[in-house]
Structure formats: structure tokens, C-alpha cells
mmCIF file of the protein (N, C-alpha, C, O) and its ligand, coordinates in Angstrom:
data_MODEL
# 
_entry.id   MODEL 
# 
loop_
_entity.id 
_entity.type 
_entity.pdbx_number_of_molecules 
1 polymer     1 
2 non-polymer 1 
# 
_entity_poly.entity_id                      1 
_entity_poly.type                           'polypeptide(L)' 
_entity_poly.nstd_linkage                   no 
_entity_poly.nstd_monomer                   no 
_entity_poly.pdbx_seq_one_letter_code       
;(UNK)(UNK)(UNK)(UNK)(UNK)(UNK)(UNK)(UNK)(UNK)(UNK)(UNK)(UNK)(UNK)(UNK)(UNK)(UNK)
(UNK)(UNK)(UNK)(UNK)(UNK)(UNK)(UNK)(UNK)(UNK)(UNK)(UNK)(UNK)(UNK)(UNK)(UNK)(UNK)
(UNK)(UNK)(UNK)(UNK)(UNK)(UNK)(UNK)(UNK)(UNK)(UNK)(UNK)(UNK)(UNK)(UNK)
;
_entity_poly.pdbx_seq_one_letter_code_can   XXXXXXXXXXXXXXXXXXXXXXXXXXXXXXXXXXXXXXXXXXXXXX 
_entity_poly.pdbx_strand_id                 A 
# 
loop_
_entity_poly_seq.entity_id 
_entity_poly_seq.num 
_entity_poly_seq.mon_id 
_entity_poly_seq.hetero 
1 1  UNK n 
1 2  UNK n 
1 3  UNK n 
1 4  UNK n 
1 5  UNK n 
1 6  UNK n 
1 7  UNK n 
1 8  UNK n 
1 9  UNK n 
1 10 UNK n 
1 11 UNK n 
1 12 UNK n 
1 13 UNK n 
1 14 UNK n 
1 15 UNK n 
1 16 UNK n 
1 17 UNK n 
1 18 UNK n 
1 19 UNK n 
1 20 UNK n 
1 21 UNK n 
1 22 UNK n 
1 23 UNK n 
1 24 UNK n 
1 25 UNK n 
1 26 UNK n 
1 27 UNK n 
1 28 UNK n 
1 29 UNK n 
1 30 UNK n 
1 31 UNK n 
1 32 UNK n 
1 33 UNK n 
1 34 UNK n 
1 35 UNK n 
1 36 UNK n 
1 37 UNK n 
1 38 UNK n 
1 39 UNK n 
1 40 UNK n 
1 41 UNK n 
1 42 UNK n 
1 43 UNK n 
1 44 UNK n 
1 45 UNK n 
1 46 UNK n 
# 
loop_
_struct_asym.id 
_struct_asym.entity_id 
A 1 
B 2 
# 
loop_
_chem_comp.id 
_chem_comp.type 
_chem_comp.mon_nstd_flag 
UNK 'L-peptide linking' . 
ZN  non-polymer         . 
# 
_pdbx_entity_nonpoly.entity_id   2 
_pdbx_entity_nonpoly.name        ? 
_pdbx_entity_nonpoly.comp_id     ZN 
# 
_pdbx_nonpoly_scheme.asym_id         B 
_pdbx_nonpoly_scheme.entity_id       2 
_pdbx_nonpoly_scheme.mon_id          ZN 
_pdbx_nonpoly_scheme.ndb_seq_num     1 
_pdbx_nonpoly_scheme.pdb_seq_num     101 
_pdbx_nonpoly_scheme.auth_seq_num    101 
_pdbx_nonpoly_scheme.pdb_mon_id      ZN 
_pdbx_nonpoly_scheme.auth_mon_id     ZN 
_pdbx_nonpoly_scheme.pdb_strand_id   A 
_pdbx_nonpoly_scheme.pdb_ins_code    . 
# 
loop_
_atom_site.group_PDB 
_atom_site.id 
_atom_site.type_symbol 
_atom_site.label_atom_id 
_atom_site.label_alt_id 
_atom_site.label_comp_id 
_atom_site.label_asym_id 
_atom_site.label_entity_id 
_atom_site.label_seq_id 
_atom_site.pdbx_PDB_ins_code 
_atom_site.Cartn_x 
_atom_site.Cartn_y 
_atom_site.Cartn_z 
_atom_site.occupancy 
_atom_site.B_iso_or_equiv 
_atom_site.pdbx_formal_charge 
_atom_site.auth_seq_id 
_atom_site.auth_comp_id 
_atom_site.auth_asym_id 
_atom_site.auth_atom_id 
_atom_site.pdbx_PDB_model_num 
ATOM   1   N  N  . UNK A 1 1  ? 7.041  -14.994 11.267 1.00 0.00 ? 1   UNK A N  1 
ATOM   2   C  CA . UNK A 1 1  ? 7.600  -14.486 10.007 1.00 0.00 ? 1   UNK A CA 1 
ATOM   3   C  C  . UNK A 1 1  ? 7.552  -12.961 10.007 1.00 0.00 ? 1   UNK A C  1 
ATOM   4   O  O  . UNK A 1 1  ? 6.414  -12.527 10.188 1.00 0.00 ? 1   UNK A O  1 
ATOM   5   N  N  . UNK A 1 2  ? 8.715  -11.833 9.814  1.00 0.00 ? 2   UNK A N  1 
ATOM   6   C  CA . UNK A 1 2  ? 8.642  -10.793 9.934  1.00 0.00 ? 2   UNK A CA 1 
ATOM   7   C  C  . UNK A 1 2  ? 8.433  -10.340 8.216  1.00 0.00 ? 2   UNK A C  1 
ATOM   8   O  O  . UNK A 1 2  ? 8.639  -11.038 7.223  1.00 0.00 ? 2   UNK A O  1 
ATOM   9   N  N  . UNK A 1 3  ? 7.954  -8.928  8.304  1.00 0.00 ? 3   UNK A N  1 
ATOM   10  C  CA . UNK A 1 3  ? 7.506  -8.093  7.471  1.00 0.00 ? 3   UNK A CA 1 
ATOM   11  C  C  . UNK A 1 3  ? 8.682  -8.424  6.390  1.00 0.00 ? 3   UNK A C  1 
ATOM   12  O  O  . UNK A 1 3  ? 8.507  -8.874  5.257  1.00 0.00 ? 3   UNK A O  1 
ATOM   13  N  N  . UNK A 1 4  ? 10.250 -8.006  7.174  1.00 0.00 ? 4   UNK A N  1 
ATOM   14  C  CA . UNK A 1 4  ? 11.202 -8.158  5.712  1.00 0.00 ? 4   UNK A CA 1 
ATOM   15  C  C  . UNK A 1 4  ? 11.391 -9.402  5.408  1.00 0.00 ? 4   UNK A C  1 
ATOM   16  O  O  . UNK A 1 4  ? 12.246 -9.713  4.579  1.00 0.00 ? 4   UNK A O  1 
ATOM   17  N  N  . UNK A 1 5  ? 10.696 -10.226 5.972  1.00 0.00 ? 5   UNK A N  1 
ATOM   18  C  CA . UNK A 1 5  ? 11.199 -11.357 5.465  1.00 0.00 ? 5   UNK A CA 1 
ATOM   19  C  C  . UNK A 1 5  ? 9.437  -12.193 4.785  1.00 0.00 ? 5   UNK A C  1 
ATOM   20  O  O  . UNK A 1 5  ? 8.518  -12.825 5.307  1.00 0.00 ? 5   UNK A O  1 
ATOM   21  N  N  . UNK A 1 6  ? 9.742  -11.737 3.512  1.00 0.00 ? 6   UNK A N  1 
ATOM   22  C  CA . UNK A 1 6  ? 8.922  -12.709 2.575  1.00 0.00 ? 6   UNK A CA 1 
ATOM   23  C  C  . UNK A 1 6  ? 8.216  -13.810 2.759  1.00 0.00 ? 6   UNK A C  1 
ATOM   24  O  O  . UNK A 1 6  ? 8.284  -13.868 3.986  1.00 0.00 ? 6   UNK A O  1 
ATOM   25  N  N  . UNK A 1 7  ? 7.378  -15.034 2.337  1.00 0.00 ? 7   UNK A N  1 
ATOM   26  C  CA . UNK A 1 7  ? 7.386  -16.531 2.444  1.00 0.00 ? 7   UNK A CA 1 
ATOM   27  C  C  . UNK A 1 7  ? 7.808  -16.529 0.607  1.00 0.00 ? 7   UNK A C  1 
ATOM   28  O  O  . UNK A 1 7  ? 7.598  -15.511 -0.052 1.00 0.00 ? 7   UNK A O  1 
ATOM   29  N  N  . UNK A 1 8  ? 8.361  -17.700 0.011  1.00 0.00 ? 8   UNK A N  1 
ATOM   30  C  CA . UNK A 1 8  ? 8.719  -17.793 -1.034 1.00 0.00 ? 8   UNK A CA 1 
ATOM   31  C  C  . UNK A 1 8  ? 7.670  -18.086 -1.737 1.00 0.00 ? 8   UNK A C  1 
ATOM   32  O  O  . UNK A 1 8  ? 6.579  -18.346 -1.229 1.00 0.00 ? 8   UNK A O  1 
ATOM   33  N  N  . UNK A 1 9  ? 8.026  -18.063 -3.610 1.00 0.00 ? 9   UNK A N  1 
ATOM   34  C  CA . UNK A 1 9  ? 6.722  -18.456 -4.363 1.00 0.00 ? 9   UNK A CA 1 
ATOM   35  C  C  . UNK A 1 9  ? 6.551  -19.745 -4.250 1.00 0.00 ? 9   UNK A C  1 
ATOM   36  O  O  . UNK A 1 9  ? 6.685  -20.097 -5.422 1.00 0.00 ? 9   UNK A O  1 
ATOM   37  N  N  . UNK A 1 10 ? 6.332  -20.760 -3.602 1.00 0.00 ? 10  UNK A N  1 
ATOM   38  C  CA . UNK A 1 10 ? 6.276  -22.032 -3.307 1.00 0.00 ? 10  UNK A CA 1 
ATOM   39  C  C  . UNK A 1 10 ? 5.340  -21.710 -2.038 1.00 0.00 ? 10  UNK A C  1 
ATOM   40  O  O  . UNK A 1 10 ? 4.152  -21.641 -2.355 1.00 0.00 ? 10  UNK A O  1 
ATOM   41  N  N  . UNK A 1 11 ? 5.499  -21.583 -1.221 1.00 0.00 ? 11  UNK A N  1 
ATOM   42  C  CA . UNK A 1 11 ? 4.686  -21.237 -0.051 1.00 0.00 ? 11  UNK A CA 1 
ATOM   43  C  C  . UNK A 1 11 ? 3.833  -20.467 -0.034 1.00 0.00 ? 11  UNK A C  1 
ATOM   44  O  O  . UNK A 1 11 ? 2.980  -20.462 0.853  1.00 0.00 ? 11  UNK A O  1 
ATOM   45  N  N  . UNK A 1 12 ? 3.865  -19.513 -1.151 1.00 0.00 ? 12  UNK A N  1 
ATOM   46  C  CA . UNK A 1 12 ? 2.163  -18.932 -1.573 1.00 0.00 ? 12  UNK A CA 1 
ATOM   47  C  C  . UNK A 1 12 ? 1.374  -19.510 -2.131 1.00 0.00 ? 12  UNK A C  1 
ATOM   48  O  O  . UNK A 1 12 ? 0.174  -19.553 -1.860 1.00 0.00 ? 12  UNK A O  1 
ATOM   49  N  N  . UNK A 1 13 ? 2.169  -20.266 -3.360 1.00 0.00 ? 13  UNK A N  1 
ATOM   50  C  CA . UNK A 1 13 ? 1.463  -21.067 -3.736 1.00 0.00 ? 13  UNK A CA 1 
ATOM   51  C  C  . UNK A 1 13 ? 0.817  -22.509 -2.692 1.00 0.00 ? 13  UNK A C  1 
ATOM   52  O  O  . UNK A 1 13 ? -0.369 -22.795 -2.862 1.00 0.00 ? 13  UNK A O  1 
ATOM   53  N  N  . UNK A 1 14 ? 1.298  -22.997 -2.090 1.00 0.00 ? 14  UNK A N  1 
ATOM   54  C  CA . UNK A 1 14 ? 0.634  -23.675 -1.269 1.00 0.00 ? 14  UNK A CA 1 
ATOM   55  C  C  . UNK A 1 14 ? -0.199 -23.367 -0.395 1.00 0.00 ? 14  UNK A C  1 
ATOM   56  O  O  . UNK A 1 14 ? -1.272 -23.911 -0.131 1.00 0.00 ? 14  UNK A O  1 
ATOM   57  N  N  . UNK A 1 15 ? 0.451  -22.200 0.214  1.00 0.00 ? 15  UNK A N  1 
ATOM   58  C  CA . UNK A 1 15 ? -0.848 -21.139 1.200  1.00 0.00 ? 15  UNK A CA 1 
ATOM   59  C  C  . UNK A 1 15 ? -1.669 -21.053 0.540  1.00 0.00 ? 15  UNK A C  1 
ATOM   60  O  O  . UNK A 1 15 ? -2.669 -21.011 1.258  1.00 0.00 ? 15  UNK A O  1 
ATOM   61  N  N  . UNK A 1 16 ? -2.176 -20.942 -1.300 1.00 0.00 ? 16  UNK A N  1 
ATOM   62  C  CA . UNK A 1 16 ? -3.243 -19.997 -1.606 1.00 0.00 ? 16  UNK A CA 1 
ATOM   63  C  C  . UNK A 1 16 ? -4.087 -21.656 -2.199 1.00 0.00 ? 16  UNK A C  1 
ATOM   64  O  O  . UNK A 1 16 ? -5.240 -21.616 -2.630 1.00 0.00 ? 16  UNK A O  1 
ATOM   65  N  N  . UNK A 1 17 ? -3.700 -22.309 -2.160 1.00 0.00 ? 17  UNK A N  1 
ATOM   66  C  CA . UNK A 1 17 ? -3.719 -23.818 -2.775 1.00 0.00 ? 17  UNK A CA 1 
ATOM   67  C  C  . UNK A 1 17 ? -4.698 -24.733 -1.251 1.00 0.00 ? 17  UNK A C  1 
ATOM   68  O  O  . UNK A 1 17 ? -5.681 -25.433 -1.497 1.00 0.00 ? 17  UNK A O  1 
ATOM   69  N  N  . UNK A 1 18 ? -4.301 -24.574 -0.141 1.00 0.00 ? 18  UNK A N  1 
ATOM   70  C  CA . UNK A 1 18 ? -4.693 -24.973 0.955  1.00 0.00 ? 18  UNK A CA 1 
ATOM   71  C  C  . UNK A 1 18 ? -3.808 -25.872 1.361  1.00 0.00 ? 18  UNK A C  1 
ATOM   72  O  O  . UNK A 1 18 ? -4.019 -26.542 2.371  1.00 0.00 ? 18  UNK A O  1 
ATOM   73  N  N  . UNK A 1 19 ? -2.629 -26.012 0.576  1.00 0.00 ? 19  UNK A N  1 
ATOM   74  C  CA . UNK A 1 19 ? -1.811 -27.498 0.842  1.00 0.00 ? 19  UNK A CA 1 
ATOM   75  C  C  . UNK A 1 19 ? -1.715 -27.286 2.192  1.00 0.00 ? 19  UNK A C  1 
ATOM   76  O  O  . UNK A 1 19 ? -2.395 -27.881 3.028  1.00 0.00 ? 19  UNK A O  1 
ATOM   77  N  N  . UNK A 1 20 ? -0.882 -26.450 2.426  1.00 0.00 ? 20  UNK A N  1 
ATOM   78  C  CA . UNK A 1 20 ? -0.138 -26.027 3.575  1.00 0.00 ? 20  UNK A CA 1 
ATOM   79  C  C  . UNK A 1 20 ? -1.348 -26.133 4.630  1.00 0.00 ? 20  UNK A C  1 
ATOM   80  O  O  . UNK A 1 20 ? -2.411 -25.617 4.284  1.00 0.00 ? 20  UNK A O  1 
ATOM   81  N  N  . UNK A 1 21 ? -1.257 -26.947 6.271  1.00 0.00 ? 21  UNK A N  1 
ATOM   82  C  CA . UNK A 1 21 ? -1.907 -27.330 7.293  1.00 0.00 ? 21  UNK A CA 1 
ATOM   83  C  C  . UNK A 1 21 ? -1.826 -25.862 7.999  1.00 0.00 ? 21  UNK A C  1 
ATOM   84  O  O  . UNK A 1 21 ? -1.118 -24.927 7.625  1.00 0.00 ? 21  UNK A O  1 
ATOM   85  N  N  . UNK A 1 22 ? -2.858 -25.887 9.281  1.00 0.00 ? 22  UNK A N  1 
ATOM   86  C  CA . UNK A 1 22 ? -3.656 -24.869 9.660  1.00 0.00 ? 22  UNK A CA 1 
ATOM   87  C  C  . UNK A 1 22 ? -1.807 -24.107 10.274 1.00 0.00 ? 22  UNK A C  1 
ATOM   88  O  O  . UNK A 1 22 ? -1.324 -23.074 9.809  1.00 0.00 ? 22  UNK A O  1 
ATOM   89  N  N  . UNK A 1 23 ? -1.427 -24.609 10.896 1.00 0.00 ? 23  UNK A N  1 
ATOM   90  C  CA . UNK A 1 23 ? 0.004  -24.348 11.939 1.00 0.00 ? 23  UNK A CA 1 
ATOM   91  C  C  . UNK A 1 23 ? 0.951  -23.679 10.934 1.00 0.00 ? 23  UNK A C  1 
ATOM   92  O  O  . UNK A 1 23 ? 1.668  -22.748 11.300 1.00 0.00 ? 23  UNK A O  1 
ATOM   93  N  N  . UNK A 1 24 ? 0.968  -24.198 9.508  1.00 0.00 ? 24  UNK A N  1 
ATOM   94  C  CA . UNK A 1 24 ? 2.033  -23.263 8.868  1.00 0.00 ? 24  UNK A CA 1 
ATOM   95  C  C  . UNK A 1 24 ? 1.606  -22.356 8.013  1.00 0.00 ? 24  UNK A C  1 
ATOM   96  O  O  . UNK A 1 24 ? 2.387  -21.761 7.270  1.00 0.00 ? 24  UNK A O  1 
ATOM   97  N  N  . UNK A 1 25 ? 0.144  -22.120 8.024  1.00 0.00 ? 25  UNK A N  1 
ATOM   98  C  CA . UNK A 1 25 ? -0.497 -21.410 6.955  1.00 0.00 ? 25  UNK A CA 1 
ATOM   99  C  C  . UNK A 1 25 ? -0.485 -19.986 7.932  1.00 0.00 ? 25  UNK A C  1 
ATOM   100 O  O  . UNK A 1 25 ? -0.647 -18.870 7.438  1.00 0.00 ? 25  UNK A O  1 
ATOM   101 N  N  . UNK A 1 26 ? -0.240 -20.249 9.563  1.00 0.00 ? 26  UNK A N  1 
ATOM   102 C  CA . UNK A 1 26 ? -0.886 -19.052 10.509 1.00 0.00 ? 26  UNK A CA 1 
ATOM   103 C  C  . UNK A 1 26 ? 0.277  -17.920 10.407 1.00 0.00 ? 26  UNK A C  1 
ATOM   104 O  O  . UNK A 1 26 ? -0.083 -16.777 10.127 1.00 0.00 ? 26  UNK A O  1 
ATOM   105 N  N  . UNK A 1 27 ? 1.185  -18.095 10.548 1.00 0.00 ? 27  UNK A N  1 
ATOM   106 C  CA . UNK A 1 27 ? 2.545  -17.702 10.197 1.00 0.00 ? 27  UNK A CA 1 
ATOM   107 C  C  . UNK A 1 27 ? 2.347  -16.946 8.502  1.00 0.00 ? 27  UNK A C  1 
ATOM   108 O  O  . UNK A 1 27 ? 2.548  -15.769 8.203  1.00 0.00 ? 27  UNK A O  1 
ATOM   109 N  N  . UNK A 1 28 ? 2.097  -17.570 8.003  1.00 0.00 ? 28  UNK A N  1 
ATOM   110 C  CA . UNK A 1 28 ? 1.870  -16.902 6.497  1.00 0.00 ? 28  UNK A CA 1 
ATOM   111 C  C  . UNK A 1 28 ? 0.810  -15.697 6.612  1.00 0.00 ? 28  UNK A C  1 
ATOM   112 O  O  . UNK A 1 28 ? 1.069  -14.547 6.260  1.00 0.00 ? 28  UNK A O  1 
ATOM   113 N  N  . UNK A 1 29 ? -0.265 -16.063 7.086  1.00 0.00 ? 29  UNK A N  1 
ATOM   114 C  CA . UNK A 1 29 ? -1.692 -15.429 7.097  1.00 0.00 ? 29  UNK A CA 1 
ATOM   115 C  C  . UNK A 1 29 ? -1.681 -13.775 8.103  1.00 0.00 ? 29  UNK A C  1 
ATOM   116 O  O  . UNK A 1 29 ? -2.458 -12.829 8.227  1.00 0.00 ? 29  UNK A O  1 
ATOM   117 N  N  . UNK A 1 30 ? -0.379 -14.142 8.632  1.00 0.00 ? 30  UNK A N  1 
ATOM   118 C  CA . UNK A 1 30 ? -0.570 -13.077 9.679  1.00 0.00 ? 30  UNK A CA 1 
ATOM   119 C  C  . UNK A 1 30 ? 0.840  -12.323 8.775  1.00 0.00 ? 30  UNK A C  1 
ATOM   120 O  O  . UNK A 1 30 ? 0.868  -11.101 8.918  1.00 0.00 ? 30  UNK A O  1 
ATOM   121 N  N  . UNK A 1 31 ? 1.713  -12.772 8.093  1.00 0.00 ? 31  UNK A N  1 
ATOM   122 C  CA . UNK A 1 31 ? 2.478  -11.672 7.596  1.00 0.00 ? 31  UNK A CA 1 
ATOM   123 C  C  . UNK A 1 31 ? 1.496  -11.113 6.505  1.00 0.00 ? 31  UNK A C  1 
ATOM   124 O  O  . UNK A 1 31 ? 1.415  -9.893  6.367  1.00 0.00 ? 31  UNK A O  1 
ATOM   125 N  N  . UNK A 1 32 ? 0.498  -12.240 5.464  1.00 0.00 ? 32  UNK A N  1 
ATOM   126 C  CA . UNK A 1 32 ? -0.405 -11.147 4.677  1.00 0.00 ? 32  UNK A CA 1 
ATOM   127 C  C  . UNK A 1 32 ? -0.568 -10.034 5.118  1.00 0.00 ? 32  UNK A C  1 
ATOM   128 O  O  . UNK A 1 32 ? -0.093 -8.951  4.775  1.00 0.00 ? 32  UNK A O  1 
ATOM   129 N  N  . UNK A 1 33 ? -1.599 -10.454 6.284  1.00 0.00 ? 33  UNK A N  1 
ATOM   130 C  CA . UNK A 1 33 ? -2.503 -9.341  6.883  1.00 0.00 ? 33  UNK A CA 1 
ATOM   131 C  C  . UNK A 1 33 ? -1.789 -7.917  6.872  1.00 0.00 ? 33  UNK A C  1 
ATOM   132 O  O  . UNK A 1 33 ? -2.495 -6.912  6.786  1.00 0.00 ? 33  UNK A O  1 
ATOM   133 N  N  . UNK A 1 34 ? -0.302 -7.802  6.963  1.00 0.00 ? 34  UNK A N  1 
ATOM   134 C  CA . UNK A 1 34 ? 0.719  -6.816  7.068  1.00 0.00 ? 34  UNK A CA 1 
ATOM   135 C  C  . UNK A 1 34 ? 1.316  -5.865  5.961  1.00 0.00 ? 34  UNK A C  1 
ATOM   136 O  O  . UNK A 1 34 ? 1.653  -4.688  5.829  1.00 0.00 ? 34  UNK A O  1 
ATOM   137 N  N  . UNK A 1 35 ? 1.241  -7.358  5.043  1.00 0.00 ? 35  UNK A N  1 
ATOM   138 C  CA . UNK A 1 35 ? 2.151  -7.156  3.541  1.00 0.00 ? 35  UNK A CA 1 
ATOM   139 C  C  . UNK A 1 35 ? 1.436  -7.031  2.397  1.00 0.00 ? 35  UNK A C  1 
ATOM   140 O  O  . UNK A 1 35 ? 1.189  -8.108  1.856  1.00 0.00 ? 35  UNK A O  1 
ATOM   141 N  N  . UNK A 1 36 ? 0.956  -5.901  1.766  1.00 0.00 ? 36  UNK A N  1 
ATOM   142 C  CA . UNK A 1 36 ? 0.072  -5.868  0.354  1.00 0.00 ? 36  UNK A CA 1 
ATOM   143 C  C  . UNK A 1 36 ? 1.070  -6.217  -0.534 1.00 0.00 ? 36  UNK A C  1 
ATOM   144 O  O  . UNK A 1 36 ? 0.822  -5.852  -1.683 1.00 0.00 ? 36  UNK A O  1 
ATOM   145 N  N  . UNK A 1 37 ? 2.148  -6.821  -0.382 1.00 0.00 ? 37  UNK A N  1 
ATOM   146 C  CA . UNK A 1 37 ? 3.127  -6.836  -1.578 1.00 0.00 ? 37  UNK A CA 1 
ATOM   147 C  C  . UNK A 1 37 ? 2.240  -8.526  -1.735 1.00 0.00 ? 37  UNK A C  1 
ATOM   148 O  O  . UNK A 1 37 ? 1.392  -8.824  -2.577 1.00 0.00 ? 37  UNK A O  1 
ATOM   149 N  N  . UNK A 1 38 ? 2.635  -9.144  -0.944 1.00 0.00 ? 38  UNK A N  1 
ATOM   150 C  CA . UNK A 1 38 ? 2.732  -10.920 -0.542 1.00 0.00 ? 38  UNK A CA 1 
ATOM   151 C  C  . UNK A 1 38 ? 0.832  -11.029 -1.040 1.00 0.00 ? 38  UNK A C  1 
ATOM   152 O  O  . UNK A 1 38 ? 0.485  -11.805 -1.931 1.00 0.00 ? 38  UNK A O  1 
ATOM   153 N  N  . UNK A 1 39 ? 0.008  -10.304 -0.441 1.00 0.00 ? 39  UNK A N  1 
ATOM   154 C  CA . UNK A 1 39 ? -1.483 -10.116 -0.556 1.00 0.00 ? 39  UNK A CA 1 
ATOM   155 C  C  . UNK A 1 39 ? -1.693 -10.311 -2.377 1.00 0.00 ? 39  UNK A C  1 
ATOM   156 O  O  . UNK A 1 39 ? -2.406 -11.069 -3.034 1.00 0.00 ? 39  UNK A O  1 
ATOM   157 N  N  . UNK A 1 40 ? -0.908 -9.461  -2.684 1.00 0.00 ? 40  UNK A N  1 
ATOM   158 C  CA . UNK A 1 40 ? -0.982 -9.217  -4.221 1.00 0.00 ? 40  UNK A CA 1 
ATOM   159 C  C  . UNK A 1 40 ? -0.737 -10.713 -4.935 1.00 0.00 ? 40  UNK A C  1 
ATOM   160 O  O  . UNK A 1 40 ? -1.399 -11.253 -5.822 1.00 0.00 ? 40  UNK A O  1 
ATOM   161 N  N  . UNK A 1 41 ? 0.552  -11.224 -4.169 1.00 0.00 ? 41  UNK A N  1 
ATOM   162 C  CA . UNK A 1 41 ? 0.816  -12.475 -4.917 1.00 0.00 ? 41  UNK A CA 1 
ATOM   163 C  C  . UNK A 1 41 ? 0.074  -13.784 -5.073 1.00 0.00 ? 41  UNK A C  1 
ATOM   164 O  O  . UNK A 1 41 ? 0.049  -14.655 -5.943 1.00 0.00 ? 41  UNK A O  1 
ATOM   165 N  N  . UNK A 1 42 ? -0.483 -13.613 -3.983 1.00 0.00 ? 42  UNK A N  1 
ATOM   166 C  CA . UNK A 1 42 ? -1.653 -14.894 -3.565 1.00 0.00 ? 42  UNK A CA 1 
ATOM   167 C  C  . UNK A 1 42 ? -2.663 -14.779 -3.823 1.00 0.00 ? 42  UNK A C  1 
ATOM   168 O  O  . UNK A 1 42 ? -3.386 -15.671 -3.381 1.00 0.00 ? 42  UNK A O  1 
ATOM   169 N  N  . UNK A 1 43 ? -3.393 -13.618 -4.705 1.00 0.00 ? 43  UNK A N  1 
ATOM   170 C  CA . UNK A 1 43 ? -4.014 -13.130 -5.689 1.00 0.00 ? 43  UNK A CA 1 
ATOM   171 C  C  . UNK A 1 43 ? -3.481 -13.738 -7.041 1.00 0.00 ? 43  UNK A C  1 
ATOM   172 O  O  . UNK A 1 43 ? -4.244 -14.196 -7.891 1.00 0.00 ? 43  UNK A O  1 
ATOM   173 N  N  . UNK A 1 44 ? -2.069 -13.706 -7.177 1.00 0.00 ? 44  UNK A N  1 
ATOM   174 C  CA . UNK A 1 44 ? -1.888 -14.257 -8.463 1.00 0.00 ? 44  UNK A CA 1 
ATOM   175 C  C  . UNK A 1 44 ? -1.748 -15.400 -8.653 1.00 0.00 ? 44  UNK A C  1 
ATOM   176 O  O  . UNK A 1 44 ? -1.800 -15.798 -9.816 1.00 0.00 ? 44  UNK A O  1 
ATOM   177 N  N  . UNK A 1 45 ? -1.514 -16.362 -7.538 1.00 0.00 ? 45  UNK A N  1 
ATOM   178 C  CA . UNK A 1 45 ? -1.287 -17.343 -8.052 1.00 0.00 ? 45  UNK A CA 1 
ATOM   179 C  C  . UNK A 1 45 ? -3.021 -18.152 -7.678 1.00 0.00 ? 45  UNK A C  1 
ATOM   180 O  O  . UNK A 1 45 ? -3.214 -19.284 -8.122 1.00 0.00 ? 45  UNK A O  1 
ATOM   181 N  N  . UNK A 1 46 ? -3.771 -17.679 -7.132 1.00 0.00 ? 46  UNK A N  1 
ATOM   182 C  CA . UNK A 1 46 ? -5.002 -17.799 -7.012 1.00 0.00 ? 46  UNK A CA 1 
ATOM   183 C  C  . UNK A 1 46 ? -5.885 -18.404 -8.240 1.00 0.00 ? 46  UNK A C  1 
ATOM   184 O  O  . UNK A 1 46 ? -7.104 -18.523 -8.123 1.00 0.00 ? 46  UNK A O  1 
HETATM 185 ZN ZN . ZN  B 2 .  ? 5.629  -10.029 2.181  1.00 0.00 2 101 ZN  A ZN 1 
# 
């Protein structure tokens, strides 16, 4: 997943939820690490 490209509010919410399994959460976890925008959101829906 690149920097301009987002994960949607559905997929944060599941990322921040644990739904989402280890394989599609890694992809998410590593654009966080990048993106304080996306960081912020998974804070909110937290
Ligand atoms: Zn982002």
C-alpha cells in the first residue's frame, strides 16, 4: 500500500478493531508507520 494511497474508513476500522488477520493488517501497519494522517484516524476510531 503506497503513501498516496490511503486504506479506507472500513479498514481502519477493522485494523484498529483486530478484525482484520495478521497478512492484511501488515500492509496497513506499515503504511501507518509512514502516514500521521491514517495514525490519527485509528486513534479515532479507537
Ligand atoms: Zn494514509
Amino acid at each position: 500500500m503506497r503513501l498516496n494511497h490511503h486504506p479506507n474508513d472500513e479498514l481502519i476500522f477493522d485494523y484498529a478493531s483486530g478484525a482484520l488477520g495478521e497478512a492484511r493488517s501488515l500492509p496497513i501497519a506499515t503504511h501507518l508507520a509512514l502516514c500521521s494522517e491514517c495514525r490519527r484516524e485509528v486513534h479515532r476510531v479507537e
